[in-house]
C-alpha positions in Angstrom: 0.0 0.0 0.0 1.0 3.5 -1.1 2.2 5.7 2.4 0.6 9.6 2.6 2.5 12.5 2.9 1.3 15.4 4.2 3.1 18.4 3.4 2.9 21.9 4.6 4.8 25.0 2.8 4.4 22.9 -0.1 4.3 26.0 -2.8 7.6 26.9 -1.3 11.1 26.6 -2.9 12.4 23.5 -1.0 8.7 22.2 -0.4 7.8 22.1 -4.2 11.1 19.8 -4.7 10.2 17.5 -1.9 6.8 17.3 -3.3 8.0 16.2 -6.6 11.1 14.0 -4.9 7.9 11.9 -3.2 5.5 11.7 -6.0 8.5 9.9 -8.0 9.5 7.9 -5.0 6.1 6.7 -5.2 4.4 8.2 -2.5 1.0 10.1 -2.2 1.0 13.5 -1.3 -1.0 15.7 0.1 0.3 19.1 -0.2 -0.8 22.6 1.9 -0.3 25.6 0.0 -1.1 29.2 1.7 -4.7 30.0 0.5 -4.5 33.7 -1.3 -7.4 35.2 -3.1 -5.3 34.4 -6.6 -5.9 31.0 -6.5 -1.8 30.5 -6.6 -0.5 27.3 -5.7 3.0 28.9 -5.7 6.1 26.8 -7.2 3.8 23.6 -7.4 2.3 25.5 -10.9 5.5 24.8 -12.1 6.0 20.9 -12.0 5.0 18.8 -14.6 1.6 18.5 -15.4 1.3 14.5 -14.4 3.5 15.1 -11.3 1.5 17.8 -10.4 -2.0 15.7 -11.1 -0.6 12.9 -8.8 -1.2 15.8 -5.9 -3.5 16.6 -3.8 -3.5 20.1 -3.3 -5.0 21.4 -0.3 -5.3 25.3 0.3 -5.0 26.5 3.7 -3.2 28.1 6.7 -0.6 26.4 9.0 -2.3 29.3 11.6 -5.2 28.0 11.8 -5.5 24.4 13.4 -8.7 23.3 11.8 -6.6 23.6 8.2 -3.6 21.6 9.8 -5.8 19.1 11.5 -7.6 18.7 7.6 -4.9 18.2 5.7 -3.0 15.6 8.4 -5.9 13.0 8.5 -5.3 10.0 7.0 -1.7 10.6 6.3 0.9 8.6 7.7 3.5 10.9 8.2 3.5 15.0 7.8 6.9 16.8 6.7 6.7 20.6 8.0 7.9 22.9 6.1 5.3 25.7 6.2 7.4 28.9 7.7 8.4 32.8 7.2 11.7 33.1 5.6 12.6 36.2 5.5 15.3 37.2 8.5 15.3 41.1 7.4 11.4 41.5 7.5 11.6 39.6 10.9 12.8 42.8 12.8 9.6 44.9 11.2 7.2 42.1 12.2 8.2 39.5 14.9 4.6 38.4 16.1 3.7 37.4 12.7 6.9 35.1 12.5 6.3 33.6 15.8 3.1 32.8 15.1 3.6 31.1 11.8 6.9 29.7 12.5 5.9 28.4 16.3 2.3 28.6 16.8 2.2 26.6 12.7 4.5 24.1 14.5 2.2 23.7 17.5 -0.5 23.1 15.5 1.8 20.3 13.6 2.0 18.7 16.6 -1.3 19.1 18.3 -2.4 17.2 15.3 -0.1 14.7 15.0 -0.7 14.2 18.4 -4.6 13.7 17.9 -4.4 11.8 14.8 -1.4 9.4 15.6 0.7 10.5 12.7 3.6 7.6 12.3 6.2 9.8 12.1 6.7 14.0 12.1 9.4 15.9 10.5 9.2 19.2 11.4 12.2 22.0 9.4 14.6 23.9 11.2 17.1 25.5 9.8 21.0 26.6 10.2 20.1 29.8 11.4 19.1 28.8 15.3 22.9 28.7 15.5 23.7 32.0 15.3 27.4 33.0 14.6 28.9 29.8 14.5 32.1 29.5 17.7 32.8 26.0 16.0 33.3 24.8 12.4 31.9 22.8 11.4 28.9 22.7 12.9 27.4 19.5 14.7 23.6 18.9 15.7 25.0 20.0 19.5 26.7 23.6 18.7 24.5 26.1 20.9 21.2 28.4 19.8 21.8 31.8 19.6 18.8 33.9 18.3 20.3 36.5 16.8 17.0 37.7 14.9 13.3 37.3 15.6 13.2 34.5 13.0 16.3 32.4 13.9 14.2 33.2 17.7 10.9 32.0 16.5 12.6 28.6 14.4 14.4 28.0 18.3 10.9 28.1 19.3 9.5 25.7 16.9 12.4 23.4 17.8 11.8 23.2 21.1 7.9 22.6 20.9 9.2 19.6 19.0 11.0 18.3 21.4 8.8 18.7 24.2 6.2 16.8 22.4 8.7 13.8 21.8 9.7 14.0 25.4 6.2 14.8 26.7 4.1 12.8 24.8 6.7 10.3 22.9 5.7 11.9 19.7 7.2 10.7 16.8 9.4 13.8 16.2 12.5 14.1 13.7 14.2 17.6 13.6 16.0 18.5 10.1 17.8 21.4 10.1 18.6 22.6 6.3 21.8 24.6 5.3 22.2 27.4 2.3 20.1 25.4 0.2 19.9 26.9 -3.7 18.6 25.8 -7.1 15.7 26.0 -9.6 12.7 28.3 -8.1 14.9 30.0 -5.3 14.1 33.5 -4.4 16.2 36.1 -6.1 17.4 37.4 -2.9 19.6 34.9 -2.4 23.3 34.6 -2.7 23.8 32.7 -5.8 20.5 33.9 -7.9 22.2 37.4 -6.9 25.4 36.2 -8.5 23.8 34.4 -11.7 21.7 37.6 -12.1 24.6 40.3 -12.3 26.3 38.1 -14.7 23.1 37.6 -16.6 22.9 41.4 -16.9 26.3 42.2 -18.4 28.2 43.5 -15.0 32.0 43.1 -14.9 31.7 43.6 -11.3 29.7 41.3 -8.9 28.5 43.3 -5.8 28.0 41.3 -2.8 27.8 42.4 1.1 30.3 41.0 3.7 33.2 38.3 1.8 34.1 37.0 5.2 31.0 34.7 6.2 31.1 31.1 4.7 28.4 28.9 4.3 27.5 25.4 3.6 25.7 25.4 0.3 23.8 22.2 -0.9 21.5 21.8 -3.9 17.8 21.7 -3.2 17.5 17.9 -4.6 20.4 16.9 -2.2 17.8 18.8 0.4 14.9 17.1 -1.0 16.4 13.9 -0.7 17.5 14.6 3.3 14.0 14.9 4.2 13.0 11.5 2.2 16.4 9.6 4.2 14.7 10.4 7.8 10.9 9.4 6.5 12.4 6.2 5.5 14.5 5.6 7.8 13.8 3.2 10.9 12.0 5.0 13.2 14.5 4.3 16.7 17.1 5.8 14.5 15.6 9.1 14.5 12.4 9.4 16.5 13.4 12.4 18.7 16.5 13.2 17.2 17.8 16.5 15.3 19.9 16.1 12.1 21.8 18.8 10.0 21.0 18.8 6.4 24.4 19.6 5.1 27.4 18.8 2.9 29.3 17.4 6.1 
C-alpha cells in the first residue's frame, strides 16, 4: 500500500522539490499551500503537469489548526515545512513570524498528536545557531537567536521536542543549510550572483566576503528529508539532524 505524505509550505522553494522527490518515489502526497485570493499554488504550478496531477493540493493556513488538523488525516507521516523566511522583515514584524513559525508548529504537533501520525518531521534551519564558535557545525553547537526569526525557528524546535519527550511523539528535527537551485528567491546569494552576470556587469557586488556557508543543492535537500521518512523509526524518532554537505 502507497504511504501519505502530508506536506505543509508545499508551494515553497524546497517544499515544491520534496513534493516532486515523493510523488516519484512513489508516495501520495498531500500538499498545503497558503490560501491567497489568486488561486496560486506557488512553485507547485510549475512541476510537470502528471507530477502535479498525482497531488492533492489542499489550500489552507498552517495558523489555523482546523486547516492543519484537515490536511493531516489520513496521512501517515506530515513533513513541515510551512514557515516565514525572510530574516530582514523579521525585525519589522516579529509576532507574525512567531506565530507562523511556532504557533504553525504547535499546531503540527497538536495534530499529529490527535491523529497518531507515524512519524513528524518538522524544518529547522542553520540559522538557530547564530554565529557559528565552532566549524563545522554538529547537531549539538548552541542556539543563539540572533533575529526574531532564527528566535521563533528555536521556538518551533523546542515545541518539537517537548512533544517527543512529553508525549513520545514521533518527532524528527531537520535542520537545512544554504540550500539553492531551480525556483529560489532572487534574494539569495547565488540567484544574486547568476543575475549580475546575466545582466552584463564586470563587477559582482555582494555584502560582507568574510561569512562562509554550507551550500547544498535543493534535490540533495529534497532527498534529506526523504532519508529520515524512511529511515527506521528508533534511529531518528526524537533526534535532530543537520542537512548539510558534512
Amino acid at each position: 500500500m502507497q504511504e501519505t505524505v502530508a506536506i505543509t509550505g508545499a508551494d515553497g522553494f524546497i517544499g515544491s522539490h520534496l513534493a516532486e522527490t515523493l510523488v516519484g518515489s512513489g508516495y501520495r502526497v498531500r500538499a498545503m499551500v497558503q490560501y491567497n485570493s489568486f488561486g496560486s499554488w506557488g512553485w507547485l504550478e510549475s512541476l510537470d503537469p502528471e507530477t502535479l496531477a498525482s497531488i492533492d493540493v489542499v489550500p489552507g493556513d498552517v495558523r489555523d489548526r482546523e486547516s492543519v488538523t484537515a490536511l493531516m488525516a489520513g496521512a501517515d507521516m506530515v513533513c513541515h515545512l510551512a514557515a516565514l523566511i525572510a530574516i530582514p522583515y523579521s525585525y519589522q514584524a516579529p509576532w507574525s513570524y512567531l506565530e507562523t513559525n511556532a504557533g504553525g508548529t504547535l499546531n503540527v504537533l497538536e495534530a499529529a498528536r490527535k491523529l497518531g501520525t507515524e512519524r513528524v518531521v518538522c524544518t529547522s534551519t542553520s540559522e538557530v545557531y547564530g554565529s557559528a564558535r565552532i566549524v563545522p557545525i554538529a547537531e549539538d553547537h548552541p542556539l543563539q537567536a540572533q533575529s526574531p526569526y532564527s528566535a521563533s525557528k528555536i521556538a518551533a524546535d523546542k515545541l518539537a521536542e517537548s512533544y517527543h519527550l512529553s508525549f513520545d511523539l514521533p518527532v524528527v528535527t531537520l535542520r537545512p543549510f544554504n540550500t539553492y537551485g531551480p525556483r529560489q528567491s532572487a534574494r539569495a546569494v547565488i540567484p544574486t550572483v547568476i543575475s549580475q552576470l546575466a545582466a552584463g556587469r564586470r563587477e559582482i557586488a555582494l555584502g560582507s566576503l568574510t561569512p562562509t556557508r554550507d551550500f547544498n543543492f535543493v534535490l540533495d535537500t529534497a532527498d534529506a528529508f526523504k532519508s529520515v521518512l524512511e529511515a527506521p523509526l528508533d534511529e531518528v524518532v526524537g533526534g535532530t539532524f543537520n542537512g548539510s554537505s558534512r
